[in-house]
ZAVO-636144 format. One line per field, with one value per residue (C-alpha): residue number from 0; residue in one letter; x, y, z. Coordinates in nm, 3 decimals, always signed. Last residue first. Layout:
i <- c(NUM ...) .
aa <- c(a ...) .
u <- c(X ...) .
v <- c(Y ...) .
w <- c(Z ...) .
END
This chain:
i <- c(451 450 449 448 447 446 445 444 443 442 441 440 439 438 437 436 435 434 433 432 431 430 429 428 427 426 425 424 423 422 421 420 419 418 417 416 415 414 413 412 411 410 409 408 407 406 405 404 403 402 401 400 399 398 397 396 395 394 393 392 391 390 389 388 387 386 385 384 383 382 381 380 379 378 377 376 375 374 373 372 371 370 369 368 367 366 365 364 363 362 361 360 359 358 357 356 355 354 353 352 351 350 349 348 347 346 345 344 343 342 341 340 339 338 337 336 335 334 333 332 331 330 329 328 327 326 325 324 323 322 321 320 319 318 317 316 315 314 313 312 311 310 309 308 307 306 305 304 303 302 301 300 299 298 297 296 295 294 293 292 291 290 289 288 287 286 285 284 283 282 281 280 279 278 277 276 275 274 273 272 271 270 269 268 267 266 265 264 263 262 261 260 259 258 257 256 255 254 253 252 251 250 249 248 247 246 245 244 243 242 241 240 239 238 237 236 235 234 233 232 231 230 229 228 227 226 225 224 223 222 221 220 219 218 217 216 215 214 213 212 211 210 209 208 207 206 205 204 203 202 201 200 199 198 197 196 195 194 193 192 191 190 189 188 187 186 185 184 183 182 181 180 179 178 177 176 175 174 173 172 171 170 169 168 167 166 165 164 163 162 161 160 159 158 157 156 155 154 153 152 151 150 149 148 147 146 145 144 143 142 141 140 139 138 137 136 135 134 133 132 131 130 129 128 127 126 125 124 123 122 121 120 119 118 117 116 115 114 113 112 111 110 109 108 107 106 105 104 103 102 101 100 99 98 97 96 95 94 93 92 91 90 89 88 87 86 85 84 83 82 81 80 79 78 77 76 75 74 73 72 71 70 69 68 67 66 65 64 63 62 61 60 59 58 57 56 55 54 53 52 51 50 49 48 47 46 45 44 43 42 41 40 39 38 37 36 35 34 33 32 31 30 29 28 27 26 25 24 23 22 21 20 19 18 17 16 15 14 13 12 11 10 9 8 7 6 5 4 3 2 1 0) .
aa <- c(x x x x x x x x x x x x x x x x x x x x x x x x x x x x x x x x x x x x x x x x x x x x x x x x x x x x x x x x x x x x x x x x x x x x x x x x x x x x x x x x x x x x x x x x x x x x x x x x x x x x x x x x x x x x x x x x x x x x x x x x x x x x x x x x x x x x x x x x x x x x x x x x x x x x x x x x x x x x x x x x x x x x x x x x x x x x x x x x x x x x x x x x x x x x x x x x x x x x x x x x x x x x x x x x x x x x x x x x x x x x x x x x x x x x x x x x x x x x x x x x x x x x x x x x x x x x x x x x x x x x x x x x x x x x x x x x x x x x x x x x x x x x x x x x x x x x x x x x x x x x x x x x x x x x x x x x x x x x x x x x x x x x x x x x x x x x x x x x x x x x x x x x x x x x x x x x x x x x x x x x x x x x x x x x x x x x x x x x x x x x x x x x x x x x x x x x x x x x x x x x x x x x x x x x x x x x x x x x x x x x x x x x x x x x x x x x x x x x x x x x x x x x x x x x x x x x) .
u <- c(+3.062 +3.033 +3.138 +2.842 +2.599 +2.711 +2.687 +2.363 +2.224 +2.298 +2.164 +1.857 +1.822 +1.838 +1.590 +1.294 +1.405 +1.297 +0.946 +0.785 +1.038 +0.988 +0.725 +0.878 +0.809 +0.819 +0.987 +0.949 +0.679 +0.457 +0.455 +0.292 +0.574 +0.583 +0.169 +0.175 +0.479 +0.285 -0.030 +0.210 +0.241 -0.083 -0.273 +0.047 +0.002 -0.372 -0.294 -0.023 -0.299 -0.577 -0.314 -0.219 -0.555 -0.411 -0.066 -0.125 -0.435 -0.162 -0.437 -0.473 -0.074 -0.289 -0.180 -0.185 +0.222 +0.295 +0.321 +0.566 +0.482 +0.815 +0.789 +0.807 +1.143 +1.116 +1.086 +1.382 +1.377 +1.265 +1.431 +1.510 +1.103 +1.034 +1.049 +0.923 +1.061 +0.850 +0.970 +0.814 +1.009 +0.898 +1.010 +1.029 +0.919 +0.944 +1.322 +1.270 +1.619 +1.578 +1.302 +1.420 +1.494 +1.323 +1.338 +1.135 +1.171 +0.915 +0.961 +0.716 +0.655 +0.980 +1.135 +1.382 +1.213 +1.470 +1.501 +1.739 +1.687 +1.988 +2.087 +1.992 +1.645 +1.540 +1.165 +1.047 +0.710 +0.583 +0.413 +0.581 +0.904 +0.730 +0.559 +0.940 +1.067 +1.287 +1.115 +1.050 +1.433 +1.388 +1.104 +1.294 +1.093 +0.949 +0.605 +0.632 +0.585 +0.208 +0.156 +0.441 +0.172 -0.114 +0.094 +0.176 -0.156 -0.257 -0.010 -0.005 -0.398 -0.360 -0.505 -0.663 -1.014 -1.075 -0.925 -0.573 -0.462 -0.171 -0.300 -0.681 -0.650 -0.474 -0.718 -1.041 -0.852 -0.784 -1.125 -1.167 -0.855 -0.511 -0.444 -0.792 -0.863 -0.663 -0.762 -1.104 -1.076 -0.915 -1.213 -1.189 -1.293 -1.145 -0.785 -0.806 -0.549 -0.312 -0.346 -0.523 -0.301 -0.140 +0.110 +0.371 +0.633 +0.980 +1.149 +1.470 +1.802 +2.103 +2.375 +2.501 +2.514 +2.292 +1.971 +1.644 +1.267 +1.010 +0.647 +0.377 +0.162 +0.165 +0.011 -0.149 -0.429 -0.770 -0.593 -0.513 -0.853 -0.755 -0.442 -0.372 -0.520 -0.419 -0.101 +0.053 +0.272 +0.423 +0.748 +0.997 +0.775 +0.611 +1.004 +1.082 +0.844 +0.912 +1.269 +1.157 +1.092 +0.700 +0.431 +0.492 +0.612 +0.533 +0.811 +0.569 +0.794 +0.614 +0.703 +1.103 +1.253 +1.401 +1.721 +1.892 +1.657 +1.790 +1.649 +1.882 +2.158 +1.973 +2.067 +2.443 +2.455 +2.261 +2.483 +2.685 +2.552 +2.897 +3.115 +2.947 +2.900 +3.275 +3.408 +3.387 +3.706 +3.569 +3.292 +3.053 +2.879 +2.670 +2.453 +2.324 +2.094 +2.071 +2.147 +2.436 +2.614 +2.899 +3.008 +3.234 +3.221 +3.444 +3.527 +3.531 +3.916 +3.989 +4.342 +4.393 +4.253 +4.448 +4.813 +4.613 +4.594 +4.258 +4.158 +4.295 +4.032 +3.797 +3.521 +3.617 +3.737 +3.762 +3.859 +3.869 +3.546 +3.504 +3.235 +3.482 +3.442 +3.269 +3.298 +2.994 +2.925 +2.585 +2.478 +2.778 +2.891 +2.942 +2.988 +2.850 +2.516 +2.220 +1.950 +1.815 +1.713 +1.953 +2.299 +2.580 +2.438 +2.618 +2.914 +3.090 +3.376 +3.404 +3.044 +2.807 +2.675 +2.967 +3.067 +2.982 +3.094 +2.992 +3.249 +3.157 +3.493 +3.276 +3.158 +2.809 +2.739 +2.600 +2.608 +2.565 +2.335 +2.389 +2.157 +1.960 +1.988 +1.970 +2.017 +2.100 +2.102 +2.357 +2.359 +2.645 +2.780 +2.447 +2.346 +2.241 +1.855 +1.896 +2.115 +1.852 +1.857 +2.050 +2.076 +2.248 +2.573 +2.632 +2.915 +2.794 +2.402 +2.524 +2.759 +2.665 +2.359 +2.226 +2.370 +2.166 +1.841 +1.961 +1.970 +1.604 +1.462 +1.164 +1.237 +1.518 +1.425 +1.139 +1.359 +1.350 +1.318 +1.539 +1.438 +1.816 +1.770 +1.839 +1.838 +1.651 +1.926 +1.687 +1.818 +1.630 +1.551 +1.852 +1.987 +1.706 +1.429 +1.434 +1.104 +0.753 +0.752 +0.577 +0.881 +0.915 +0.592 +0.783 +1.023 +0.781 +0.668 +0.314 +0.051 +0.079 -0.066 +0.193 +0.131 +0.000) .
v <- c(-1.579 -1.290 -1.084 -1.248 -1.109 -0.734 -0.712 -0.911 -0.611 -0.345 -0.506 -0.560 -0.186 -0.090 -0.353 -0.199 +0.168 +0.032 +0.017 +0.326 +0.258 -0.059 -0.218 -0.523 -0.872 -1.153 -1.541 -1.839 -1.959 -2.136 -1.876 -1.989 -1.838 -1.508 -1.501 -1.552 -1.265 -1.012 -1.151 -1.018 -0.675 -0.582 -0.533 -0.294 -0.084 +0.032 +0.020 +0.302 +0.494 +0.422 +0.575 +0.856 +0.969 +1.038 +0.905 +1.038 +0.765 +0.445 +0.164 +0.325 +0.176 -0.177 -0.429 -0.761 -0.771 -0.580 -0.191 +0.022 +0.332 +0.559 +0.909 +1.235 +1.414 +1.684 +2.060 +2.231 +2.540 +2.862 +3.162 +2.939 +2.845 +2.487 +2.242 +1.846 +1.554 +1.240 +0.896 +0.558 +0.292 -0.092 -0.388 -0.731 -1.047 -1.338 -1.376 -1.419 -1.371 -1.117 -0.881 -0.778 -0.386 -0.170 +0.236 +0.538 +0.895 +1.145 +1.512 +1.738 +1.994 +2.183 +1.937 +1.570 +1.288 +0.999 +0.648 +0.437 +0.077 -0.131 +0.123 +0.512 +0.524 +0.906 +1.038 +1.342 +1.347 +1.717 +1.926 +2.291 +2.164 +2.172 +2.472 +2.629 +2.792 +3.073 +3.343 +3.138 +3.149 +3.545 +3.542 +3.350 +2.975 +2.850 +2.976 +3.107 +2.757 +2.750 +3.095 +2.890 +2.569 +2.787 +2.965 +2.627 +2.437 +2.684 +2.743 +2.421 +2.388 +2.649 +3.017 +3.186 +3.106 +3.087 +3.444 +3.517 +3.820 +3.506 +3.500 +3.572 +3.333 +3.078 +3.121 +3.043 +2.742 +2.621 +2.672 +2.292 +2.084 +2.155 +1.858 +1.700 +2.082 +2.168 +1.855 +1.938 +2.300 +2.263 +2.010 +1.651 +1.341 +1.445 +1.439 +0.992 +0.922 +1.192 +1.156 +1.424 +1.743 +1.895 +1.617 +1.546 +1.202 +1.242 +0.910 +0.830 +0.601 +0.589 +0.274 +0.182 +0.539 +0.773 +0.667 +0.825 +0.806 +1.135 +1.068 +1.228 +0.912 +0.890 +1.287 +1.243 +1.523 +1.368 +1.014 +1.011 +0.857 +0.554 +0.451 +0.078 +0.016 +0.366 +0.419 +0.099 +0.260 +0.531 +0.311 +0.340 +0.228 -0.082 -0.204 -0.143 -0.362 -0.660 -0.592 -0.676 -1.004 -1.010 -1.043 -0.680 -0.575 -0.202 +0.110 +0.467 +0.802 +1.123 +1.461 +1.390 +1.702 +1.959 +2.160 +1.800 +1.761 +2.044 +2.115 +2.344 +2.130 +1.803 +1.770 +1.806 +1.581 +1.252 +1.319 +0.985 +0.823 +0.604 +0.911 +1.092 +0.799 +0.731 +0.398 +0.071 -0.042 -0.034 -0.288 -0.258 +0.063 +0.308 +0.592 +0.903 +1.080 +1.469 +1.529 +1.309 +1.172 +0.905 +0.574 +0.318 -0.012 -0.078 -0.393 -0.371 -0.328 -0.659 -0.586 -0.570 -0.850 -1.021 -0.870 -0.963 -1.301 -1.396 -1.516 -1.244 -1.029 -1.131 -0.897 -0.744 -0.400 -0.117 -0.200 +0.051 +0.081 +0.469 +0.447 +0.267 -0.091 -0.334 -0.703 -0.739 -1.107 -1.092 -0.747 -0.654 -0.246 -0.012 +0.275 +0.602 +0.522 +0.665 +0.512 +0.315 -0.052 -0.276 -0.337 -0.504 -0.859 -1.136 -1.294 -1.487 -1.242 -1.020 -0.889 -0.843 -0.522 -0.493 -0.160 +0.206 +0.551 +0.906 +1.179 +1.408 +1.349 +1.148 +0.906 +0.926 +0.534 +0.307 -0.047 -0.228 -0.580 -0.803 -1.139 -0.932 -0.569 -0.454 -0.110 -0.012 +0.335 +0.532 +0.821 +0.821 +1.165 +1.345 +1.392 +1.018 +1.016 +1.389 +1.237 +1.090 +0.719 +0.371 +0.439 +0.212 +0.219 -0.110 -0.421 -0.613 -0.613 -0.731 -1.049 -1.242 -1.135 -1.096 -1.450 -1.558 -1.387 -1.558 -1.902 -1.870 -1.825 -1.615 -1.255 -1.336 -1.613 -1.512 -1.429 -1.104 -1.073 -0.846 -0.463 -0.341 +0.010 +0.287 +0.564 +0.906 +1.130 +1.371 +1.675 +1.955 +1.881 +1.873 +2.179 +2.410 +2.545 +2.965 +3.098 +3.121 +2.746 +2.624 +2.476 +2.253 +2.105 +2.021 +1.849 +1.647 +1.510 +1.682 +1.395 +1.221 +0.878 +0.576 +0.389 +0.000) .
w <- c(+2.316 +2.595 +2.309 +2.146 +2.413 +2.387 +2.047 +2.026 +2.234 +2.000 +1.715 +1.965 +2.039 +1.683 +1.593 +1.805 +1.712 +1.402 +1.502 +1.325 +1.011 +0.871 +1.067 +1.288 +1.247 +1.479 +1.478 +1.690 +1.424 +1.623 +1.873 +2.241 +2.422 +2.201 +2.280 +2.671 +2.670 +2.428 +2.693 +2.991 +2.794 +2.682 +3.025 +3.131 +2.863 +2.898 +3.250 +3.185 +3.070 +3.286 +3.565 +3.359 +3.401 +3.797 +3.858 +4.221 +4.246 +4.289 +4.235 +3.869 +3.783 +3.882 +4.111 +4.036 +3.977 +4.276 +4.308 +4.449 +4.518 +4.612 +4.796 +4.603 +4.664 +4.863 +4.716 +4.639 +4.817 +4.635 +4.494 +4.141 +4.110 +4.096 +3.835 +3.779 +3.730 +3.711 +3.747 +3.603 +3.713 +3.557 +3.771 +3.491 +3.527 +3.251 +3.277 +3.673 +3.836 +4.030 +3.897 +3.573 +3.512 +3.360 +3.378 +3.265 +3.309 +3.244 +3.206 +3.344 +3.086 +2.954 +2.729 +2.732 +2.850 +3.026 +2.921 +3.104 +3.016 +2.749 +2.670 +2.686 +2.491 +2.475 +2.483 +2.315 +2.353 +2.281 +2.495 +2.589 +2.415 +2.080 +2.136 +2.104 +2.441 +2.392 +2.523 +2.862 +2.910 +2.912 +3.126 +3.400 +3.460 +3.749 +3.799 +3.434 +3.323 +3.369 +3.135 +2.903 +2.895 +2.790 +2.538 +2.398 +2.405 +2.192 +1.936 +1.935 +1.851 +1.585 +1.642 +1.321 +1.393 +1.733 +1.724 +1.820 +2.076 +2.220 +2.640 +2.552 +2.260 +2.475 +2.757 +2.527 +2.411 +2.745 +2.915 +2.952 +3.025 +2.868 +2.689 +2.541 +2.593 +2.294 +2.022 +2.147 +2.103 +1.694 +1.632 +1.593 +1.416 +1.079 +1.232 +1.257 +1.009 +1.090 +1.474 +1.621 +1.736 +2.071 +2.068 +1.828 +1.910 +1.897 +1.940 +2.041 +1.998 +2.206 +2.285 +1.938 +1.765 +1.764 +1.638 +1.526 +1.501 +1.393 +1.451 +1.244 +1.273 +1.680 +1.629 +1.990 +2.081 +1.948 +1.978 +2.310 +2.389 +2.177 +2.329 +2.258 +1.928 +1.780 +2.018 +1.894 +1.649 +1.903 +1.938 +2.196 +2.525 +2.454 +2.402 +2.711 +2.854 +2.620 +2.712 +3.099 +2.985 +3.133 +3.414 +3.516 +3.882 +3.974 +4.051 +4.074 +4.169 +4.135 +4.217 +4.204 +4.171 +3.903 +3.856 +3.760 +3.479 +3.260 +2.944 +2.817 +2.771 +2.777 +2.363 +2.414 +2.734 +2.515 +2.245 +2.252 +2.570 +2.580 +2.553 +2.827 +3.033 +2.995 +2.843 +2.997 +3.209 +3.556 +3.438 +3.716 +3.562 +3.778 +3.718 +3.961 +3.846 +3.845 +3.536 +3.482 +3.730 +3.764 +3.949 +3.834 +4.048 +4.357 +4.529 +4.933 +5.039 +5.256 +5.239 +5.576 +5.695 +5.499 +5.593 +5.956 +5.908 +6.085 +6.424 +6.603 +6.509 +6.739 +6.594 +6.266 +6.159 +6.002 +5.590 +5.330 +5.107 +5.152 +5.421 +5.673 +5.646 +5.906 +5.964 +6.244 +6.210 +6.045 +6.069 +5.821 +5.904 +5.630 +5.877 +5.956 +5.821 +5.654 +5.478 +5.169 +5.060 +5.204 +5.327 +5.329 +5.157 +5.352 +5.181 +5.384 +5.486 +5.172 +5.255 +4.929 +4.830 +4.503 +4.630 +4.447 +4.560 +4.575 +4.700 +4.982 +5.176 +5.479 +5.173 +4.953 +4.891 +4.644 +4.731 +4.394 +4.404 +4.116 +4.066 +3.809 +3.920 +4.246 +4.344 +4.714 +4.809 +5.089 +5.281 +5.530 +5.424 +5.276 +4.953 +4.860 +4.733 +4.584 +4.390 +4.210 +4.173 +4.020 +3.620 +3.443 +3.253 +3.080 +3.131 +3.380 +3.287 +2.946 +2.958 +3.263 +3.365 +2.975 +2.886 +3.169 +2.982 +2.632 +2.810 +2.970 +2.631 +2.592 +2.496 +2.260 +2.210 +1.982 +1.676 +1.520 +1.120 +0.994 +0.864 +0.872 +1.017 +0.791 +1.031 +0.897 +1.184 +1.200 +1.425 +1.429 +1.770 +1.927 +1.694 +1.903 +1.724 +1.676 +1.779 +1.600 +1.507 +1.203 +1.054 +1.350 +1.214 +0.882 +1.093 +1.241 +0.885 +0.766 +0.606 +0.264 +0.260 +0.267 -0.085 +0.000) .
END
């Protein structure tokens, strides 16, 4: 079938009354090699353990907000796979990562979150000083002392970037900056580390946590899936790119109707759909348009910067394209860090497995938002965690979000039901809307035949 004519994102850049910013005048039009993917990859058992032993090892991930370790003593556990990192912020101020596990038998160091002046193991009291050098032990004349001595706890890289804090156990991977390719360039104005935590939701899925990922970088299934976004969602005008092996994105329109679906709605619905009712009449009394002349991002926009004044300078507000008021513009960091770059609240999303269940996954979904520059930061939202028969509605701060996410989260253990079940072992990906899809598994297959 011919692809019907409709406006490219770029071309909607074009309609911009402000100067666009390189980021998002960059289209990169990958050329994605449109193979055939084979079911394994989600299914098998083998190809997860390959993942513990030759991916999880080897990537920069994303463990919290500073904000979680500012203090000396603070320290957060993240557990990935069978791994468990000890994060840590030391007397000096500096942030470091151990390998959680006790060099005497191995007891996990700590847990969850907290504060500490030591690094202490409740099992038979070995303790380390909060930069990984050896304390002390209980009747310590019942070890070699040159060993006891030694007993440094093993360090993993640790970095931040934007406010989160990211660690890699290989200490010979490259730079996050060099591994996330432009991901620092295009965040420069943007700015997530001048924002807090106002929502943080972390629920179990029945799934491969790459089948949960995956729901996430393509805008295809937003017609089946998503209907009610449809008025305000332009899934169809939907700009994809790569850079490099380990970053991809998508930039998906909002503040109009999908392409195939724009007959259905009126300029105000596509509006209110975002702004709630009274928006369009406020965007003409906020731009001098009539009903008539104004377009829905034009809209949307001016409504968005009148909200954004609470915590933005007039001049930076001057500069700020429609696009960044309310578009999607949602970054893939491999293998699972995927951070929203623009003005609005910016979503960040995260999976990981849970343990080591290859058909479970624990899905993050953070949001950042500002706060005016003479004000304190505000406290970091407290976690929801949610099981696996829980529903993202069950946590009522996510608000019509909630429905949203559900929407998502009913699909994905039946995509794992179905890939199990497949006759053919093998599924299909649409040329361009889902090649972000095959980028991240080229990527992937890297990592997992070096472990070969």
């Amino acid at each position: 079938m011919n692809k019907p004519v409709f406006p490219s994102y770029q071309e909607l850049l074009n309609e911009e009354a402000v100067s666009v910013p390189d980021a998002l005048r960059l289209d990169t039009q990958p050329n994605i090699a449109n193979d055939i993917i084979a079911t394994d990859v989600w299914t098998d058992r083998r190809v997860f353990e390959k993942e513990v032993e030759h991916l999880w090892p080897r990537v920069w991930q994303m463990v919290c907000r500073e904000t979680a370790v500012q203090k000396a003593g603070d320290y957060y556990v993240y557990d990935i796979a069978r791994y468990s990192i000890l994060l840590v912020r030391t007397e000096s101020g500096e942030l470091k990562g151990f390998h959680n596990s006790c060099l005497h038998r191995g007891r996990a160091l700590k847990s969850g979150k907290g504060t500490s002046r030591e690094l202490r193991c409740p099992y038979h009291g070995f303790c380390w000083h909060l930069d990984g050098s050896f304390k002390e032990a209980y009747c310590d004349w019942e070890f070699d002392q040159a060993q006891l001595a030694e007993l440094t706890l093993p360090e993993v890289q640790v970095t931040t970037w934007g406010g989160w804090v990211l660690i890699n156990m290989d200490l010979d991977a490259p730079p996050f900056e060099e591994y996330a390719s432009v991901l620092t360039e295009h965040f420069q104005r943007w700015t997530p580390e001048d924002r807090f935590v106002s929502l943080h939701v972390e629920k179990k899925i029945a799934c491969n946590w790459k089948i949960a990922m995956e729901a996430f970088i393509e805008s295809y299934h937003a017609i089946q899936t998503h209907p009610q976004i449809l008025s305000f969602t332009g899934g169809d005008n939907s700009q994809y790119d790569v850079f490099g092996d380990h970053l991809s994105r998508t930039i998906t329109a909002q503040g109009i109707p999908n392409p195939g679906q724009a007959d259905r709605y009126s300029v105000q619905e596509s509006v209110e759909a975002m702004t709630g009712p009274g928006g369009f009449e406020r965007a003409q009394e906020l731009t001098g348009l009539d009903a008539d002349t104004i377009t829905s991002r034009q809209a949307i926009g001016a409504v968005r910067r009148e909200e954004f004044s609470a915590f933005m300078s007039p001049d930076m507000l001057a500069t700020v394209t429609d696009a960044e008021t309310m578009d999607s513009i949602l970054y893939l960091v491999f293998p699972n860090f995927a951070p929203w770059g623009g003005f609005q609240s910016q979503i960040t999303y995260r999976y990981r497995p849970d343990g080591m269940n290859p058909d479970g996954c624990i899905m993050d979904i953070y949001l950042l938002d500002g706060f005016a520059a003479d004000q304190p930061r505000p406290a970091d939202a407290k976690t929801i965690r949610l099981d696996y028969d829980q529903k993202y509605a069950d946590a009522e701060v996510l608000g019509l979000l909630g429905a949203l996410f559900d929407q998502d989260a009913g699909n994905l253990p039946e995509v794992q039901r179905g890939l199990m079940a497949s006759k053919s072992r093998k599924a299909i990906t649409a040329s361009y809307q889902e090649l972000r899809i095959r980028h991240f598994h080229e990527t992937l297959a890297k990592y997992l035949a070096a472990g070969d």
